[in-house]
C-alpha positions as semicolon CSV with decimal commas, in nm:
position;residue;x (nm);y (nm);z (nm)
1;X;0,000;0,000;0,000
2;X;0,297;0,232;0,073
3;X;0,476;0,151;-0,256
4;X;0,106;0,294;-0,442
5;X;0,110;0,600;-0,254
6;X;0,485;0,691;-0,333
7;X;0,438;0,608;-0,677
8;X;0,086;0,826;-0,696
9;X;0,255;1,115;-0,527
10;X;0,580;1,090;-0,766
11;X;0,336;1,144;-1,102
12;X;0,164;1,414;-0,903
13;X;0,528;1,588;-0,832
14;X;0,594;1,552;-1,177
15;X;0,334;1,696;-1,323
16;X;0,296;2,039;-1,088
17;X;0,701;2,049;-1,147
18;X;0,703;2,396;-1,298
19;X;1,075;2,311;-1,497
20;X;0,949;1,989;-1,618
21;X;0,942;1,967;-2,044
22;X;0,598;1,978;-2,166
23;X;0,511;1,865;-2,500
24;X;0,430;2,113;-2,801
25;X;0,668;2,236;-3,011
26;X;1,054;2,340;-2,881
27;X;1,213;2,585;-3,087
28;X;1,584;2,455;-3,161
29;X;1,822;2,676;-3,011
30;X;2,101;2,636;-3,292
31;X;1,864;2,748;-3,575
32;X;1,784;3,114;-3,538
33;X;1,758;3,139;-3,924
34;X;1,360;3,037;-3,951
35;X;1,229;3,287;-4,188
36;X;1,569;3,448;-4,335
37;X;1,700;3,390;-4,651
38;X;2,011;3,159;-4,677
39;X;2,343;3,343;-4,887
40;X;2,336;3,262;-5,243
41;X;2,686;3,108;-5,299
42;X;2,688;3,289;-5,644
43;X;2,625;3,638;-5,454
44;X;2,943;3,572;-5,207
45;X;3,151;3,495;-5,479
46;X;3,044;3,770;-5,679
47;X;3,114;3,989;-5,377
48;X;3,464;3,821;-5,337
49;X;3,517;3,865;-5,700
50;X;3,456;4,237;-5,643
51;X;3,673;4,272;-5,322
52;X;3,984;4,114;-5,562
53;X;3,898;4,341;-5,829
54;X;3,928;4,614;-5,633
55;X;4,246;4,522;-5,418
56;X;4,448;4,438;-5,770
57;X;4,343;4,749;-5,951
58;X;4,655;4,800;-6,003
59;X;4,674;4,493;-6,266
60;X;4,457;4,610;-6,435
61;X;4,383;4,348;-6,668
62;X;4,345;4,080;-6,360
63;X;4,121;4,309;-6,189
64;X;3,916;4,415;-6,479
65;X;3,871;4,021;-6,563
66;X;3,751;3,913;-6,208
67;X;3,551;4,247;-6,160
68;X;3,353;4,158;-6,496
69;X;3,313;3,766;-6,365
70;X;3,199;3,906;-6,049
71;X;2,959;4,137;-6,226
72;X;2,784;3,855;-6,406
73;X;2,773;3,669;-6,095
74;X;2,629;3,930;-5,888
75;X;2,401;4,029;-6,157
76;X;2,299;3,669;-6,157
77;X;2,257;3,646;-5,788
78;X;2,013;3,965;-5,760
79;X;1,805;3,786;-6,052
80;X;1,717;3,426;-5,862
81;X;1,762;3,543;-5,506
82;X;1,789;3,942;-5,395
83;X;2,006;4,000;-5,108
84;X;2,254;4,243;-4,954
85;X;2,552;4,020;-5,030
86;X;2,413;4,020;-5,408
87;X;2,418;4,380;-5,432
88;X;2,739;4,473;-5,279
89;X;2,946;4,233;-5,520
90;X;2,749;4,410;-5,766
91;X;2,927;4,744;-5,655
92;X;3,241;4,642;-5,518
93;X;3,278;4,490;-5,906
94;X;3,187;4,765;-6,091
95;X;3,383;5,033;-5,893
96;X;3,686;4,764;-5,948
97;X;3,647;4,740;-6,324
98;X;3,599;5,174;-6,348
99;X;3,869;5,203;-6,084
100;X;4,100;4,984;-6,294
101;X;4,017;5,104;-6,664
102;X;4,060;5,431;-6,539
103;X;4,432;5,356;-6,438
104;X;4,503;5,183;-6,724
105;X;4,396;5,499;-6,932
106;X;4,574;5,705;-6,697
107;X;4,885;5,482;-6,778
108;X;4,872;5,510;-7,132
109;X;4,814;5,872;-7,089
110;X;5,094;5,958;-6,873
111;X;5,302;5,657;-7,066
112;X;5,325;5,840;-7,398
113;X;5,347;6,225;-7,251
114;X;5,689;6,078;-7,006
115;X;5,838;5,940;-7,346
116;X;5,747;6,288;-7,508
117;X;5,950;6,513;-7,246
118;X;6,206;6,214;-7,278
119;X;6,289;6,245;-7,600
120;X;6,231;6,589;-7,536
121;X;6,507;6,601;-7,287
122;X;6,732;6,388;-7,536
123;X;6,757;6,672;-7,777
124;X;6,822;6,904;-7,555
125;X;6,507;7,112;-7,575
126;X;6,544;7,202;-7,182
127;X;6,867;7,259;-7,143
128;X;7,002;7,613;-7,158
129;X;7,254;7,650;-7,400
């Protein structure tokens, strides 16, 4: 008779214990991405692409390669699944390919005017004679 009442009062503990696990649903506490979108792998390398593009402007025909690839990928990206990540290769690759066309214009420009005042110098143009 003892062993019924210790068992009765155990399920009656259990039940009143205000920690105890109910049932319903348990969110999981590792997955705190329910509703948000997941990164488009296209979009990251896109914005990679544009981060490269942009830290080798000085080659101008690397960076203006990977800057166009990362255009097209970003471009891409936007098109099957907007995001920030999308949009920011997006810029980071065209501000890579301007920044680097414009040096190598500036480079051609400044290459031929140093060989005019070179030759210039050759013949003796500056010099006071």
């Amino acid at each position: 008779m003892d062993n019924n009442y210790n068992n009765d009062n155990n399920q009656q503990n259990m039940s009143t214990d205000p920690y105890a696990q109910g049932g319903g649903y348990v969110q999981d506490p590792y997955n705190n991405m329910n509703g948000a979108p997941k990164p488009n792998g296209m979009a990251i390398a896109s914005l990679v692409l544009g981060i490269l593009s942009l830290v080798l402007c000085c080659f101008s025909l690397i960076a203006i390669i990977l800057g166009v690839i990362g255009l097209v990928l970003g471009l891409k990206a936007k098109k099957d699944n907007p995001s920030g990540l999308a949009t920011a290769g997006v810029v980071l690759s065209i501000i890579g390919v301007a920044l680097a066309a414009g040096l190598w214009i500036f480079s051609v420009v400044a290459g031929e005017s140093l060989k005019e005042w070179a030759e210039s110098l050759q013949d003796g143009a500056l010099f006071i004679k």
